[in-house]
C-alpha positions in Angstrom: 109.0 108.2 98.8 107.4 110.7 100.7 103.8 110.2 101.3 102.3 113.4 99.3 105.4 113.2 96.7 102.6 111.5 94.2 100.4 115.0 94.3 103.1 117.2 93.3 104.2 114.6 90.1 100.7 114.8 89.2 99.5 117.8 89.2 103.1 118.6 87.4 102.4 115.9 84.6 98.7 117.1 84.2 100.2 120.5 83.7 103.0 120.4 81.8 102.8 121.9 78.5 105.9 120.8 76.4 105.2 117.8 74.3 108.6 116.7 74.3 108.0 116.2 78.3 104.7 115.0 79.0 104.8 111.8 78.5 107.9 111.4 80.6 106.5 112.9 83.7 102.9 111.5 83.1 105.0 108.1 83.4 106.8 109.4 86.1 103.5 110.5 87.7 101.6 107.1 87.8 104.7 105.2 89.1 104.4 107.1 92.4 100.7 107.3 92.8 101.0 103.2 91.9 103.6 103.3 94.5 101.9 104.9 97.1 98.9 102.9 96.3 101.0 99.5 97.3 101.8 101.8 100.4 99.0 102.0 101.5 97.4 98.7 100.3 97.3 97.2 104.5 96.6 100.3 105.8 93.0 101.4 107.0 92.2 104.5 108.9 89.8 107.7 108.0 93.0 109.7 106.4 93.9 106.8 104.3 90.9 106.5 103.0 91.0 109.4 101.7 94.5 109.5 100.5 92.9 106.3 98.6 90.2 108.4 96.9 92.6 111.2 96.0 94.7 108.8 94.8 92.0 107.5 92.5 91.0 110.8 91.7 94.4 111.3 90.1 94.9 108.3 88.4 91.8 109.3 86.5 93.5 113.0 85.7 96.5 111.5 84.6 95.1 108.6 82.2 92.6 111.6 80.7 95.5 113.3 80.2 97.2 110.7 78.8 94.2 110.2 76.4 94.2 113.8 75.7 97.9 113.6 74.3 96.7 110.7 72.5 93.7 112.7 70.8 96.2 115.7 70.1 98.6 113.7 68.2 96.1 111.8 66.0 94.4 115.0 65.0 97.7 116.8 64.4 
């Protein structure tokens, strides 16, 4: 995997609109950034620790989302 492959899934699954694909690339999404978290897991440095943050920061964004499609069904 590339190392900033995880940011483009993301921000894809946290913008995608059709229903019939979200949850495919929301999946899609949190098996790179879980990836790219075991990646990084021995690695220390400034730059990684930042990678790790952002990393965080989109696991958050994608399990909102996630709880956003949730919400959207049960009220449909």
């Amino acid at each position: 995997m590339l190392p900033y492959e995880w940011r483009s899934k993301s921000r894809k699954a946290i913008q995608e609109t059709s229903r019939s694909a979200v949850e495919k690339e929301l999946w899609e999404a949190q098996a790179v950034v879980d990836a790219r978290k075991r990646e990084l897991a021995n690695q220390v440095g400034a730059e990684i620790e930042i990678e790790r943050d952002d990393l965080e920061d989109a696991v958050y964004s994608l399990r909102a989302r996630q709880h956003s499609l949730q919400h959207q069904t049960r009220a449909a």
